[in-house]
C-alpha positions as CSV (number, residue, x, y, z in Angstrom):
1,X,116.9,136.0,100.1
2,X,113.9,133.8,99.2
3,X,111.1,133.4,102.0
4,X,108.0,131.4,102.6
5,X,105.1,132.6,104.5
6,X,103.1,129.2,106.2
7,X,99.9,129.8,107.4
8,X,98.4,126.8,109.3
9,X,94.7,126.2,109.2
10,X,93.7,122.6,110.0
11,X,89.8,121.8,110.5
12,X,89.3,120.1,113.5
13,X,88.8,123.3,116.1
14,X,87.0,122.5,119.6
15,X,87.3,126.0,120.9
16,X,84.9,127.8,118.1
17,X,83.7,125.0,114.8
18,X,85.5,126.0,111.5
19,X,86.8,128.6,113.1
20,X,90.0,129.6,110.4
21,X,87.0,129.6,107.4
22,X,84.5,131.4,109.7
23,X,83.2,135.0,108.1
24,X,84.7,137.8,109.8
25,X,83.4,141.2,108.6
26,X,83.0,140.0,105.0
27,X,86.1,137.5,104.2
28,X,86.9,134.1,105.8
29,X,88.9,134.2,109.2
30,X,92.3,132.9,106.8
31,X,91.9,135.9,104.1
32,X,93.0,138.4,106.3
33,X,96.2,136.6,107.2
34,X,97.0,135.5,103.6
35,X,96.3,139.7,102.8
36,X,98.8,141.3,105.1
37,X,101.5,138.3,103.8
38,X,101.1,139.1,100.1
39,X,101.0,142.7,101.0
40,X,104.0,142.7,102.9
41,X,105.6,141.9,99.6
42,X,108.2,139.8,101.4
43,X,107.1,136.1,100.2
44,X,108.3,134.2,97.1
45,X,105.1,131.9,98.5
46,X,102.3,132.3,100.8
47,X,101.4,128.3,101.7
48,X,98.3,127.6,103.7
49,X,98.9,124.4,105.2
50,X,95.3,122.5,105.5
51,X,94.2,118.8,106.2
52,X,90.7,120.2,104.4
53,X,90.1,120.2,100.6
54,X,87.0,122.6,101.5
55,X,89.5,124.8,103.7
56,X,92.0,124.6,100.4
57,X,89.7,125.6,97.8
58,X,89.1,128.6,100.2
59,X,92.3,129.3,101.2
60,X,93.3,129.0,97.1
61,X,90.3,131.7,96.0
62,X,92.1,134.1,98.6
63,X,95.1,133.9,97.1
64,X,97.2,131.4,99.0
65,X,98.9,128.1,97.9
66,X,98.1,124.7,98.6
67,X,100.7,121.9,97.5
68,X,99.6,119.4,99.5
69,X,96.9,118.5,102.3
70,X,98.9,117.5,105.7
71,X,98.5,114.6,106.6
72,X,96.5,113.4,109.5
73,X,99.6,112.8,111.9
74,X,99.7,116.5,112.0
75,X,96.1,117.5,111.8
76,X,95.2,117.4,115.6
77,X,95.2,119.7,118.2
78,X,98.5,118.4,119.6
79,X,100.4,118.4,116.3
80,X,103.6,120.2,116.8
81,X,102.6,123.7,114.4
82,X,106.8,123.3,113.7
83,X,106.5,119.7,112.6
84,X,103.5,121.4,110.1
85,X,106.3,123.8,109.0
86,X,108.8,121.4,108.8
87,X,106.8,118.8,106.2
88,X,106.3,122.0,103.6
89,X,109.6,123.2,104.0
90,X,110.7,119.3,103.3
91,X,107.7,119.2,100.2
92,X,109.6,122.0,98.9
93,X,113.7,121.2,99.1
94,X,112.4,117.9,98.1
95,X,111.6,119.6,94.6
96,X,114.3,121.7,94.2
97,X,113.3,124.6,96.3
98,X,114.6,126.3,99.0
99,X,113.9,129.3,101.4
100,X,116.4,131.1,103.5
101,X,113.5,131.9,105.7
102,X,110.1,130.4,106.9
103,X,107.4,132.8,108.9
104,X,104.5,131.1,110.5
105,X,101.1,133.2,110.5
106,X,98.5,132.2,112.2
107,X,95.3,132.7,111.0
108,X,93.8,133.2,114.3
109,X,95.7,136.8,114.6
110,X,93.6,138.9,111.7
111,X,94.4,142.1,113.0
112,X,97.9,141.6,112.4
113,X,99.1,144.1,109.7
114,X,101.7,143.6,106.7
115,X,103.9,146.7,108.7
116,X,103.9,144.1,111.3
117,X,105.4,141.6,109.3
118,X,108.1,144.3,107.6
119,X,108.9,145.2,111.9
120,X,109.7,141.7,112.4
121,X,111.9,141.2,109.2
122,X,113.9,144.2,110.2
123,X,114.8,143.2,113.7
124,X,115.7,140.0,111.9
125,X,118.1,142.0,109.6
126,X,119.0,144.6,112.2
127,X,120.8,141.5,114.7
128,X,121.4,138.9,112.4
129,X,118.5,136.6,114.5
130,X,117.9,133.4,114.0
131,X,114.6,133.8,114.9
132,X,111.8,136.9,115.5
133,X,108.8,136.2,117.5
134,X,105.9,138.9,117.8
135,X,105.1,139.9,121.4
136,X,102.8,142.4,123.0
137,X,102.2,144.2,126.3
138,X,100.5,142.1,129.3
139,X,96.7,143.1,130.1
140,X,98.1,143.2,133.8
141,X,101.4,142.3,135.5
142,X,101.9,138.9,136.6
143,X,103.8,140.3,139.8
144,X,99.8,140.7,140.7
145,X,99.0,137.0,140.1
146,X,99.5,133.8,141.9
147,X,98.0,130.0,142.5
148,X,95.3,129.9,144.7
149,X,95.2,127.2,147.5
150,X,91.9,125.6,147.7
151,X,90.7,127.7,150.7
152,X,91.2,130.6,148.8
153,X,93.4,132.4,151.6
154,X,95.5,135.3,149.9
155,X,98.8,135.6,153.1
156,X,101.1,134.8,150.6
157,X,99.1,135.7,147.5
158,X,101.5,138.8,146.5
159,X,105.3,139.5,147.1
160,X,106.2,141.6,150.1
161,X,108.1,143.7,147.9
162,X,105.3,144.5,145.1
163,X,103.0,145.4,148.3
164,X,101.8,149.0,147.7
165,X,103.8,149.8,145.2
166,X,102.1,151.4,142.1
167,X,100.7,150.0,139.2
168,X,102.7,152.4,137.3
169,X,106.0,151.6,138.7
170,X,105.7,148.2,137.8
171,X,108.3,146.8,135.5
172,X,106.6,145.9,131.7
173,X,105.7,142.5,131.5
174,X,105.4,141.1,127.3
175,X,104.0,138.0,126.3
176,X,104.2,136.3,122.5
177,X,101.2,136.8,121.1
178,X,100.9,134.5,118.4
179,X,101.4,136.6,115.0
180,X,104.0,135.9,113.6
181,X,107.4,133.4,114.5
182,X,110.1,134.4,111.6
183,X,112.7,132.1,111.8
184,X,116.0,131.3,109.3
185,X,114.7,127.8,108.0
186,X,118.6,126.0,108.5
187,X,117.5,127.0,112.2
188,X,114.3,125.7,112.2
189,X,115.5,122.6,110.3
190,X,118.1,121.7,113.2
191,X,116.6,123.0,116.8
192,X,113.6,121.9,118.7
193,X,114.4,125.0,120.4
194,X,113.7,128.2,118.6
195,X,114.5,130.9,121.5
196,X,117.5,128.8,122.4
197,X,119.7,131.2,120.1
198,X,119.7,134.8,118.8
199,X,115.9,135.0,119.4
200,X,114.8,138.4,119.2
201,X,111.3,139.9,119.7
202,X,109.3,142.6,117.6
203,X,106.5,144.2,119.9
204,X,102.8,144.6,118.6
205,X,100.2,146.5,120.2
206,X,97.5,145.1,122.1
207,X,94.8,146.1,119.9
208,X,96.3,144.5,116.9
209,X,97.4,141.3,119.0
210,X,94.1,139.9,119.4
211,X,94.3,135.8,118.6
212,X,90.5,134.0,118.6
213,X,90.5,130.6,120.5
214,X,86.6,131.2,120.8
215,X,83.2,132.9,120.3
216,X,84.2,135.8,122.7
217,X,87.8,136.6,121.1
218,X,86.0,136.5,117.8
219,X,83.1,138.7,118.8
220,X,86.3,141.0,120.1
221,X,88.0,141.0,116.8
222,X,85.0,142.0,114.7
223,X,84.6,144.7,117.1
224,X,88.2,145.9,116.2
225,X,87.6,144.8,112.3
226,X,85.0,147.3,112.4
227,X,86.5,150.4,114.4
228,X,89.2,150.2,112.0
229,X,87.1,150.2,109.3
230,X,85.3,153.4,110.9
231,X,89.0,155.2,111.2
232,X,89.6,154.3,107.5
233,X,86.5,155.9,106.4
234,X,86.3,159.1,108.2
């Protein structure tokens, strides 16, 4: 089984500036994505997928692949990140190669681990899936959350049936967290729908599910970076 690792990194961020190239601990926000995937040892190719020739020199010194620069249909904040992994998976039938599998990584999860990666290939294997997306625990249940009307008055705010009942006893609540979407590329190639079938998840932990949008979630995962980094050393 051949597989392709596609780690998107396009320039143009308005949440934190350069954000995918920005230094975390030592290594640029990208490395630690293209790391796990060439330690995972899963990948016949691990392609960062960049409208940047700076991001691409980058993302080359760190080990990744660059065939091509996207183009700028699919370098803006509403680009489709399947259309992204459906013009390299197209780059490379187009020359005579194919993958029986495509993960997308994005580069804005670096605490994501390569065991991670290996989790999500063998639920893949385990039920045959069509697709694996990574998920996590929720912070707190959503059975505790609601809209607010605009005067702010909370009657109808929470379910009469969640009412005193214990935090504890609450049913789990997951959400996906944005590591890692493994999916068999004849699927991906034919369905706007990824979960529509045999989507299964693979569950991360909170700690290593952290995904930076901005200055605070970055400051959280160098906080992480480092504790890590304390463990490893002791």
């Amino acid at each position: 089984m051949r597989n392709l690792a596609i780690i998107p990194a396009r320039s143009g961020s308005k949440g934190l500036k350069d954000k995918n190239i920005k230094l975390l601990g030592k290594k640029p926000l990208m490395a630690y994505t293209i790391d796990v995937a060439i330690l995972s040892g899963l990948f016949d190719k691990v392609v960062v997928s960049t409208d940047s020739a700076v991001y691409a020199e980058i993302a080359t010194k760190c080990g990744g692949e660059v065939p091509f620069l996207r183009h700028e249909d699919l370098a803006s904040d509403t680009a489709s990140p399947w259309d992204v992994v459906r013009s390299v998976v197209s780059f490379y039938e187009n020359i005579g190669e194919v993958f029986d599998t495509v993960t997308l990584l994005q580069p804005t999860s670096p605490l994501r681990t390569s065991a991670n990666i290996i989790s999500g290939f063998d639920v893949m294997k385990k039920y045959d899936a069509n697709a694996v997306i990574a998920v996590c625990k929720t912070d707190h249940s959503p059975l505790w959350s609601n809209v607010l009307p605009e005067d702010g008055l909370m009657s109808h705010f929470i379910k009469p049936e969640v009412i005193g009942v214990p935090r504890q006893s609450l049913p789990h609540y997951y959400r996906i967290n944005g590591a890692l979407y493994l999916v068999k590329t004849n699927y991906i190639m034919r369905t706007d729908n990824i979960f529509s079938e045999k989507c299964y998840a693979t569950i991360m932990s909170k700690e290593d599910s952290i995904d930076i949008d901005d200055e605070f979630d970055f400051m959280i995962a160098e906080a992480r970076l480092q504790y890590k980094l304390a463990m490893k050393s002791e």
